[in-house]
C-alpha positions as CSV (number, residue, x, y, z in Angstrom):
1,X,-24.9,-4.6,-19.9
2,X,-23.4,-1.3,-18.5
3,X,-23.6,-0.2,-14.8
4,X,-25.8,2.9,-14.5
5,X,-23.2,5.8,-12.9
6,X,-25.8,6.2,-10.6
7,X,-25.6,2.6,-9.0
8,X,-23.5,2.1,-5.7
9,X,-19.3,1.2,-6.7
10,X,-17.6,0.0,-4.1
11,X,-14.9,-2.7,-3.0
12,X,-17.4,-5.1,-2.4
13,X,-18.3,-4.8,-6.0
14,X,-16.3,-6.4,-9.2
15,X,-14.4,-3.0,-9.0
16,X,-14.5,-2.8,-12.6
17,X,-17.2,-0.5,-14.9
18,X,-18.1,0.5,-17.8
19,X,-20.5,3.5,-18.0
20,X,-22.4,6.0,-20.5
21,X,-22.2,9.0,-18.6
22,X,-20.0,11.1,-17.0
23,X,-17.3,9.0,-14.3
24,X,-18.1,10.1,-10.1
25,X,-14.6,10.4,-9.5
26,X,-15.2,11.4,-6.1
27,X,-17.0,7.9,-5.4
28,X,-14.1,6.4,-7.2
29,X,-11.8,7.4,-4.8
30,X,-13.8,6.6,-1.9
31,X,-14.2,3.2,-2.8
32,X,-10.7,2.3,-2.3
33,X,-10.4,4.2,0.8
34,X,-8.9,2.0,4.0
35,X,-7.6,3.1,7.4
36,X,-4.8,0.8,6.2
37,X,-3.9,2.3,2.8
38,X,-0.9,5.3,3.3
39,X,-1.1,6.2,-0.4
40,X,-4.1,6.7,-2.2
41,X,-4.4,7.5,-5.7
42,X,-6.7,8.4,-8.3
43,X,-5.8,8.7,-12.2
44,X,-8.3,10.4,-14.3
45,X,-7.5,10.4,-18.3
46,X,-9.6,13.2,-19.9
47,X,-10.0,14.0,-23.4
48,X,-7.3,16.6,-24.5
49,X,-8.4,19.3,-27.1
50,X,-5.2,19.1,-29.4
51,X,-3.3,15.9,-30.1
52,X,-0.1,16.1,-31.8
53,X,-1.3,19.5,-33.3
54,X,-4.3,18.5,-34.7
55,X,-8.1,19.7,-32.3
56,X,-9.8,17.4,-31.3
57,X,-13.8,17.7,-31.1
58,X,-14.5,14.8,-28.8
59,X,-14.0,11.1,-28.3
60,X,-16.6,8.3,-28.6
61,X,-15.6,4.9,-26.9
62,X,-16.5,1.4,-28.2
63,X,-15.6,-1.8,-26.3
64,X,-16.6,-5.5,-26.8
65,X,-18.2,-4.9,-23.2
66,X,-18.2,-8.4,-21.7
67,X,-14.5,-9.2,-22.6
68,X,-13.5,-5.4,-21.9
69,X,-15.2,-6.2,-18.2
70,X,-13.1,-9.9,-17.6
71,X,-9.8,-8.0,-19.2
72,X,-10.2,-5.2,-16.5
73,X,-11.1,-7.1,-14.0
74,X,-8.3,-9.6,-14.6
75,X,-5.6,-6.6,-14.8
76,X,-7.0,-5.0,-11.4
77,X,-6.6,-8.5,-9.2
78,X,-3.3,-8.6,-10.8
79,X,-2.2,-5.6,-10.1
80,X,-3.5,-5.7,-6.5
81,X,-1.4,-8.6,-6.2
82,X,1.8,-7.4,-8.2
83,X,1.9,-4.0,-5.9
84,X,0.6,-5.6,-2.9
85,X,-2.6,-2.7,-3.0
86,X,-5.1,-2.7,-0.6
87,X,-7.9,-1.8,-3.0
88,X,-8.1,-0.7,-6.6
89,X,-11.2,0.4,-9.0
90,X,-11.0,1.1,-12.5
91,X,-13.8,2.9,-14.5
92,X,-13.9,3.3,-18.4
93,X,-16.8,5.5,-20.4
94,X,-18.2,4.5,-23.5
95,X,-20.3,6.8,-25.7
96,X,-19.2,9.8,-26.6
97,X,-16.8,11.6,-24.1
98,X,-16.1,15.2,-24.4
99,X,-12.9,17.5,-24.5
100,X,-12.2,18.1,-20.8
101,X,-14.6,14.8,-19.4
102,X,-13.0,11.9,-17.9
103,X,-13.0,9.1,-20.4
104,X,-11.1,6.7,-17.8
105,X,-10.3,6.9,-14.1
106,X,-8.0,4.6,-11.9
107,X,-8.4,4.7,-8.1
108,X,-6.1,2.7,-6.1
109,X,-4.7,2.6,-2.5
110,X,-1.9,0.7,-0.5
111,X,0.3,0.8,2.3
112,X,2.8,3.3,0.6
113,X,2.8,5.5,-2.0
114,X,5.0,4.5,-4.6
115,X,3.7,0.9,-4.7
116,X,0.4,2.8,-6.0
117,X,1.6,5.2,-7.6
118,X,3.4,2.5,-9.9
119,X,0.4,0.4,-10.2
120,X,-1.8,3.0,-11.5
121,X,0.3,3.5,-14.4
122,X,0.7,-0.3,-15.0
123,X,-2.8,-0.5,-14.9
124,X,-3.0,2.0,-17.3
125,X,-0.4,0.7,-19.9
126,X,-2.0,-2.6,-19.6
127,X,-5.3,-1.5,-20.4
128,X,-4.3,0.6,-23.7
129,X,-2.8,-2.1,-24.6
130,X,-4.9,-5.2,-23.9
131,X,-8.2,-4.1,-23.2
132,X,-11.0,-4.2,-26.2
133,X,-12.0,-0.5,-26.0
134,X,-11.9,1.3,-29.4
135,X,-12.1,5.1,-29.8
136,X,-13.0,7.7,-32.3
137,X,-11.4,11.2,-32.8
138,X,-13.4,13.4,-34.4
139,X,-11.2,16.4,-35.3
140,X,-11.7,19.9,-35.9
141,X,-11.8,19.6,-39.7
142,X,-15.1,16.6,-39.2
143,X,-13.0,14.1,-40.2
144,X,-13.1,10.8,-37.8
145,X,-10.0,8.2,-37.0
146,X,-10.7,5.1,-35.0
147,X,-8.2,4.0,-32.9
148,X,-6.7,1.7,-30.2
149,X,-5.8,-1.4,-29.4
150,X,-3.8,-1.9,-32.7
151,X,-3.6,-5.5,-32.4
152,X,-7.2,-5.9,-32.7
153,X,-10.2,-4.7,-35.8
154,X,-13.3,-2.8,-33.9
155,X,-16.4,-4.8,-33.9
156,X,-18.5,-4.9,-37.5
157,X,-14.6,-2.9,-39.6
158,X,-12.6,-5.3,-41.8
159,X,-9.2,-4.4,-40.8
């Protein structure tokens, strides 16, 4: 079941979501918020209007939700312990997401910045490349392209 935006995110938390609506990056970012963190950093990926010279209308996500969940959740203890982060949340929409709107977000913080800075973009990798989430790009011309991970067919397509 997805967490409602609106319900409280915080350390205490999995510190993994997946939500249909728009992602509070603001709240995000506060969650990972210590007195002991010198680098704190937050990694929104939006929905780009042109990719690789062809527009882009918008994006609609698909995940197999409760595996997409454990995969995230298992990526952020890791990378809290590969980085040695204080706190890290990672948020990822599903539905449809449109050109300009956050379709993922990263927040993480640690005792320097590099160490975070790194970690976000681990985190990021990883996900693209293990995490069950499936997109759609509908172009310009109303033709659709599913997409992502390669490695593995969206739920109800014959690859």
């Amino acid at each position: 079941m997805p967490i409602n935006r609106d319900e409280a995110f915080d350390r205490e938390a999995s510190g993994v979501a997946m939500v249909h609506g728009p992602i509070d990056t603001a709240r995000l970012l506060a969650a990972v918020g210590d007195a002991a963190a010198g680098g704190n950093v937050l990694f929104v990926g939006t929905v780009r209007g042109v990719t690789a010279g062809t527009v882009t209308r918008s994006l609609t996500y698909d995940a197999h939700e409760p595996l997409a969940v454990a995969t995230l959740a298992t990526l952020r203890q890791e990378a809290i312990e590969r980085f040695g982060l204080t706190a890290c949340a990672i948020v990822h929409r599903l539905g449809p997401v449109a050109v300009g709107e956050a379709g993922v977000a990263i927040a993480a913080s640690g005792p320097h910045r590099r160490q975070v800075f790194a970690a976000t973009e681990w985190l990021l990798e990883r996900l693209k490349q293990d995490v069950p989430i499936w997109k759609c790009e509908e172009r310009g011309d109303g033709g659709r392209e599913w997409a992502h991970p390669t490695t593995a067919p969206r739920p109800g397509v014959a690859p």
